[in-house]
N, C-alpha and C positions, 0 to 999 in steps of 0.2 A: 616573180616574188619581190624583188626589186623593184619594180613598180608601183606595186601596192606597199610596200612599205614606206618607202618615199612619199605615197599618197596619204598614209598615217601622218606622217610626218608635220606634212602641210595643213592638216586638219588640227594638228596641236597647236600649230603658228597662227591658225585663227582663219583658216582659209576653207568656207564651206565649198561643197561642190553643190551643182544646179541639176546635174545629172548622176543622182548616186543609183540610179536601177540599170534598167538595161540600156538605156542611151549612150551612159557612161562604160559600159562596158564592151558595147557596141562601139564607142570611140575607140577606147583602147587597145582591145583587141580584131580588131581590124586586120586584115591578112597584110596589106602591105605596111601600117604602121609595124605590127610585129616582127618584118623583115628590117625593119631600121628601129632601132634602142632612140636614137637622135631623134626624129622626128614623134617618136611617143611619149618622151620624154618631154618635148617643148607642147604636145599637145595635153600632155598631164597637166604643167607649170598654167595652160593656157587656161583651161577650163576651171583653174585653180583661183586664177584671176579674174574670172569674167563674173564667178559672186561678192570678191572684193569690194568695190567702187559703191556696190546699193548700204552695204554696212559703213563704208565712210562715211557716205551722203545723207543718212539717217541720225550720225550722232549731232551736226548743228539745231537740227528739229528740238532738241531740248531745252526746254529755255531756263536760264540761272534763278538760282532760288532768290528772293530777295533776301533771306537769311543771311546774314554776312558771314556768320562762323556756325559750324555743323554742328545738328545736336545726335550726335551718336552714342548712344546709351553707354558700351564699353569709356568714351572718351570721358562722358558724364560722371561714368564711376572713379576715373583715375585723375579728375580734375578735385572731386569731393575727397579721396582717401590725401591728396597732396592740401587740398589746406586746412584739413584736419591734424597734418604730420609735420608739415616743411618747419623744420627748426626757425626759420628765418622770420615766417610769418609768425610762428608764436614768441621771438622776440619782438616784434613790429609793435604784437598784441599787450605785451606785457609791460610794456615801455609805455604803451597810452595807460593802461593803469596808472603806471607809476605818476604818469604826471596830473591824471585825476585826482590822486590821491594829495598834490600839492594844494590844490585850487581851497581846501578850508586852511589849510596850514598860513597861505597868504593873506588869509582875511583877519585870522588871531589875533586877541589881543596879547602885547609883549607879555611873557611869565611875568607876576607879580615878585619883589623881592623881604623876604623876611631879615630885619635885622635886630638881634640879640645884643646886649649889651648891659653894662651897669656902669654909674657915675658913684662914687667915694670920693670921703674928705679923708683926705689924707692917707698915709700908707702903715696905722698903727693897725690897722684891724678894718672890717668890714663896718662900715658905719652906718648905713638900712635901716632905717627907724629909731633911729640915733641921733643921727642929723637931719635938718629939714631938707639938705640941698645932696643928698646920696640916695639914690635909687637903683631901681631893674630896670630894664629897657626891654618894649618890644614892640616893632615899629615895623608896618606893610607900608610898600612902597609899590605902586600900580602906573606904571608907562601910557600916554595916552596919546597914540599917535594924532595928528590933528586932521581934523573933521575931512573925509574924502580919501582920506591917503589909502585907508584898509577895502575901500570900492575898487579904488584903481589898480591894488596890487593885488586883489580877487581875479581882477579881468589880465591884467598879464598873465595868470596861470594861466587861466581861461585858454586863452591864446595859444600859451605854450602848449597845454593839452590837446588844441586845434592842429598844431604841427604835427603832434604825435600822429593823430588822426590819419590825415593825408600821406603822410609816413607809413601808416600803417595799411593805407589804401593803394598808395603804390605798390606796398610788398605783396597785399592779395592779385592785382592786375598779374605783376613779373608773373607770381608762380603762378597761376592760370593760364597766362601768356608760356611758361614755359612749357610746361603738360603741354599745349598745344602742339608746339613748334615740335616738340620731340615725338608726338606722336603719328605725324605729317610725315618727320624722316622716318619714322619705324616704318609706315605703309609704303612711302615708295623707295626705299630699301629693298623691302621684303615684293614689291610689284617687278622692281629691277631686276631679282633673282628671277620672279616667274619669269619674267621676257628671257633671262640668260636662259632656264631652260626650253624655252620653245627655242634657242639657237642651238645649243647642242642636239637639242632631237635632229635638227634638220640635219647640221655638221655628220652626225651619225650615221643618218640615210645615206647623205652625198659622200661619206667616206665608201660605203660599201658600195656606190655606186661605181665610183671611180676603178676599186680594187676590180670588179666585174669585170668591165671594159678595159683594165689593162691584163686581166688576165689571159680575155680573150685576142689582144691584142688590136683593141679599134680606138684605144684613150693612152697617153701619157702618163708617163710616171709620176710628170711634177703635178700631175691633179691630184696623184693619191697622194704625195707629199705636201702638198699645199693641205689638201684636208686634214691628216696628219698635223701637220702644224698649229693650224686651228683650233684642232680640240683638243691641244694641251695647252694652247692662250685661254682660252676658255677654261679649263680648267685652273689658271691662274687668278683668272678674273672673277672664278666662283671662291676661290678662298679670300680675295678683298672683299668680294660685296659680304660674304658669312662672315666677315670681323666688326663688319662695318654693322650687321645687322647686330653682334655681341653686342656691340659699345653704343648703339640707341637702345639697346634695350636694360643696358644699363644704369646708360643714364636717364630712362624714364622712372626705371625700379628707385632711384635715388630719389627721383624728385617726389612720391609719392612714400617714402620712407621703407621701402620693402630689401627683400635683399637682390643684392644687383641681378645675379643669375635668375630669379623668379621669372617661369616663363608667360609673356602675354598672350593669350590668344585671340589674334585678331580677326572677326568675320567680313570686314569690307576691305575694300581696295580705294586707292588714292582717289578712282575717278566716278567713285560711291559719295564719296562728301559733297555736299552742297556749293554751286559753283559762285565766290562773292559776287556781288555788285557792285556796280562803283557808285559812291552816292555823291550830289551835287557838292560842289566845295560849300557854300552857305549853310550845307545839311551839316558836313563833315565838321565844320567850323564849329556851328551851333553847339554838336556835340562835343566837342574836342574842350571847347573853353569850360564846357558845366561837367566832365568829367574828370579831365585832366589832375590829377594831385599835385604836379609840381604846379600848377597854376593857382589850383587851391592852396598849399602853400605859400607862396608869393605872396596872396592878398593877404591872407590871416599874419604876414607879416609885418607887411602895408600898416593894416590895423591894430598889431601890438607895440608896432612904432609910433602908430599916431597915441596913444594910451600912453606910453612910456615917456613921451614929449608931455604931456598933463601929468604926468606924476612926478616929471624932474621942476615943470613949474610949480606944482604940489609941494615937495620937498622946500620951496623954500620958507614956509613956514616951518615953526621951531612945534615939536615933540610936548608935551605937559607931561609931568608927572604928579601924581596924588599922592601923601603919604600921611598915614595915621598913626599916632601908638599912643601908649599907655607905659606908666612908668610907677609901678607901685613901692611906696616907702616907708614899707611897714606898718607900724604905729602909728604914721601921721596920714595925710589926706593922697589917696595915688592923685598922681598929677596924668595931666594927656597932653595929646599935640596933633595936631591936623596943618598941613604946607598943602603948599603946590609950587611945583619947582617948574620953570619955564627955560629952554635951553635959545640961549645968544646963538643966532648966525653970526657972529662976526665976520669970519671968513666965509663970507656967499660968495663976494668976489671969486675967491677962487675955488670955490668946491661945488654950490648949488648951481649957483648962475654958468660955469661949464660944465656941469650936468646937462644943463637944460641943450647946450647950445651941441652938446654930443649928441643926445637924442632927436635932435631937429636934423644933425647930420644924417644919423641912424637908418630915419625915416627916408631921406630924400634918396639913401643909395637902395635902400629895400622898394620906395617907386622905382625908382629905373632898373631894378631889379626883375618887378612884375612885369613891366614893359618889355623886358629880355626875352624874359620865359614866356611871353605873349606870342612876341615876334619867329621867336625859334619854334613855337608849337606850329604855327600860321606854318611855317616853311617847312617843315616836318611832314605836315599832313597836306599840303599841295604836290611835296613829291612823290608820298604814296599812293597817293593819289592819281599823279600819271603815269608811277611803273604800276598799279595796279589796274588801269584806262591800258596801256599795252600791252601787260600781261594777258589780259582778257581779249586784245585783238590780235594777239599772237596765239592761242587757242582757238579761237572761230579761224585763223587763216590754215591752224594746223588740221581744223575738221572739217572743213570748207574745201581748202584747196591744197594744200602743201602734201595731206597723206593722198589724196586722191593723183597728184599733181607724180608724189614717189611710185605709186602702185602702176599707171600708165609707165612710166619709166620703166620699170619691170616688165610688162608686156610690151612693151619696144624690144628690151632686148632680147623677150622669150623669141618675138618675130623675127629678129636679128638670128637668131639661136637656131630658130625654124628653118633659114635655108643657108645653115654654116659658112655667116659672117662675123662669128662670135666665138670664142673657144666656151666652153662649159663654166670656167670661171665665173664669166661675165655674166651668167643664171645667177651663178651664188650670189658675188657680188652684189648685184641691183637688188634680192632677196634681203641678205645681210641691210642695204640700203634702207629699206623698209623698214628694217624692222629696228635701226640706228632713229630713223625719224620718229618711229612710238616709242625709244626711249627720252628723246626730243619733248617730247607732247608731254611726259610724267612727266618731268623736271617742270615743266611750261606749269603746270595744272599745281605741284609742289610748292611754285613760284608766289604762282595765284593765291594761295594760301597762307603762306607765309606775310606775303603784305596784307592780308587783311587782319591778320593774328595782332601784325604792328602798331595797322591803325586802331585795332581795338584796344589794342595795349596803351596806344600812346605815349609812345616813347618816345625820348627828347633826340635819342641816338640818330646818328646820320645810317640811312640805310645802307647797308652795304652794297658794292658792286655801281658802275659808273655809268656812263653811257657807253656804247659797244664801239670799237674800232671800226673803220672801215673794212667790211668784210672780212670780219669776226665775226663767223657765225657764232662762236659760245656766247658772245655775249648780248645778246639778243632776247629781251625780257621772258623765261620761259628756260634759258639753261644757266640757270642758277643763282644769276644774279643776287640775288636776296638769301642763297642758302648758304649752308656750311661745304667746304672745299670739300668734304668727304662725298656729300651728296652731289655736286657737280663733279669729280673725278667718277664717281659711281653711272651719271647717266655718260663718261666720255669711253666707260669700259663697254657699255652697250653696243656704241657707235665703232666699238675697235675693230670688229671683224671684216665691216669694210674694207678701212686701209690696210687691214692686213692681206686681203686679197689682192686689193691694186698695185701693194707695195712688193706681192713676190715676185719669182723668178717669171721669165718667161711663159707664158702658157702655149702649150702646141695646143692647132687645131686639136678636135674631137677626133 
């Protein structure tokens, strides 16, 4: 019963058998294997692994979508309800109104001014048709800024509204970029959990297996206390990964306006999404310049500098004003008056003409400006470029050769195991190994996603995470590099069961 349980076991961890009729049962129970637990046991592990290797060597066969980012209907849905809701974006949105709404205000002509009055002789009485030179007053006055100025200050809104724009372009990129990133960690979050439980299933068999064999006295105590040990670490390591899966799913319900606890139900796994491509730099370039916001920002800068440099030369012309009235005096004849008032630059010296020579500044630090945010996009997207060129050949190595590379290692030791040069540990172990390396491969696949979310995003930010140390396996494009510490401590809990085996007590032989 032990045996077939165990054989459950390894069927949940993803390990089909080749002979589930009578061949297999034919192996199993076999007269002399059944007189040794050891030798059945390493021929179970064996026949466990002999359909391994055709499932590894199957997953490279798939080739990457040229899609760069997945269209997964759920993510679809939770990308539309977030920029229908994100407070952020609909300030982004409201803000370009707002400065729409300047672009006629700048073109206006100045309010006209009405001026009231009356002229008397003298202060005995109102004297209005009394006297020739006493009347009413009432006189419009019409500011006329001079020819060209109300063009050019139309097109600074213009401009400024442009800002808005790109402003408002960015904030739709982030919060679509964020839906993404957060929904990448929800999947291999919740992928992490499944792999922890295909470890406790096994933990569970190998506990009862252990207890078996020491009861009957052919196995060691410290096997059943090593297991023992085990799946209370496990047990630890299921309430990190379950807080960790709270607080993505948190903070996706945030970013979509819902309430935090709302639960998501997700139908795919991490390595259901569409695997990026890496496209040529010329390609990435191409696109990088003609979508970029802070870049489009920059220029619409560029050019409300080079505007605002013609409007301070503009300015040094003088303002006209027009002014009309009528002045009725009763009895005798109304009198009228028609001016036009023209305003002195005396002081251009110091007011128009350093206008002018400010916005000539203006301009030159907003080009070398454009030039910046040129250069830093340029270096932006060359590096994701080659953690996303790694990341992607750190998956073909992990489906290629690396799990194939783990699962032989396993059956070394099964055959190690087969004629007790190995204590029982050393099964778990390389087991535990295995299945430390497909928490490996999420994180890799996570990775992979995350840099393309970036480059779609286009963010000016430096990517997180460096080049790997010398044999530092973490850091090696694929464990984590580019994600949040939550998600790399989550694939390092995966990999714990390992050294927790290597790391204990002595094992007695079987």
């Amino acid at each position: 019963m032990i045996l077939l349980d165990l054989a459950k076991a390894l069927e949940v961890l993803g390990f089909p058998f080749l002979c589930p009729g009578r061949a297999w049962h034919a192996r199993c129970y076999d007269a002399r294997l059944m007189r040794d637990p050891t030798l059945a046991l390493a021929a179970l592990f064996a026949a466990a692994l002999a359909a391994t290797p055709a499932r590894a060597a199957a997953a490279p066969q798939q080739a990457p979508s040229a899609t760069s980012l997945p269209a997964d209907p759920l993510l679809q849905s939770l990308i539309r309800e977030s920029l229908e809701r994100r407070p952020e974006l609909l300030q982004a949105r409201a803000a370009v109104r707002a400065e729409r709404e300047r672009i006629p205000q700048a073109g206006a002509l100045p309010d006209p001014t009405l001026t009231l009055g009356i002229q008397n002789d003298g202060f005995q009485g109102i004297q209005v048709g009394k006297m020739e030179t006493s009347y009413y007053q009432a006189m419009i006055t019409q500011p006329l800024p001079w020819p060209g100025k109300r063009g050019l200050r139309t097109e600074v809104a213009s401009r400024q509204a442009g800002l808005a724009e790109a402003r408002a372009d960015r904030a739709r990129l982030t919060v679509e970029a964020d839906v993404r990133r957060a929904y990448v960690e929800l999947l291999l979050v919740r992928d992490q959990l499944e792999l922890l439980a295909r470890q406790e299933a096994l933990w569970e068999q190998s506990e009862g297996l252990a207890r078996a064999r020491y009861e009957v006295g052919s196995g060691p105590q410290s096997d059943l206390l090593r297991a023992q040990l085990q799946r209370t670490r496990l047990r630890q390591q299921r309430l990190q990964l379950e807080a960790a899966e709270r607080t993505r799913l948190q903070a996706l319900n945030r970013l979509r306006g819902r309430d935090p606890g709302e639960p998501i139900p997700t139908t795919v796994r991490l390595a259901d999404l569409a695997e990026p491509a890496v496209p040529s730099l010329a390609g990435a370039m191409a696109d990088a310049e003609a979508r970029s916001p802070e870049l489009a920002e920059a220029r619409i800068s560029v050019e409300q500098a080079e505007t605002r440099v013609a409007l301070a030369n503009r300015e040094r012309y003088p303002d006209l004003a027009v002014s009309a009235g009528v002045m009725p005096r009763g009895a005798f004849e109304p009198m009228w008056t028609l001016s036009l008032s023209v305003g002195l630059p005396v002081w251009s010296g110091r007011k128009q003409s350093r206008a002018v020579a400010e916005s000539e500044a203006r301009r030159d630090a907003d080009g070398q400006g454009a030039e910046a945010v040129r250069q830093v996009l340029r270096l932006r997207t060359e590096e994701r470029l080659a953690l996303l060129d790694a990341a992607e050949g750190t998956n073909r190595l992990y489906r290629g050769g690396l799990l194939v590379q783990s699962e032989g290692a396993a059956e070394s030791t099964l055959s190690q195991y087969r004629v007790g040069r190995v204590p029982f540990a050393s099964v778990l172990e390389a087991l535990d190994g295995l299945v430390a390396d497909r928490a490996a491969y999420l994180e890799s696949q996570a990775q992979a996603q995350r840099l393309a979310i970036a480059q779609w995003e286009l963010s000016l930010d430096e990517p997180a995470g460096g080049a790997p140390a010398m044999g530092a396996c973490g850091g090696v494009p694929g464990a984590g590099a580019m994600g949040g510490g939550a998600a790399k401590g989550a694939a390092t809990t995966a990999a714990a069961p390992s050294e927790a085996v290597s790391s204990g007590g002595g094992g007695g032989g079987m």
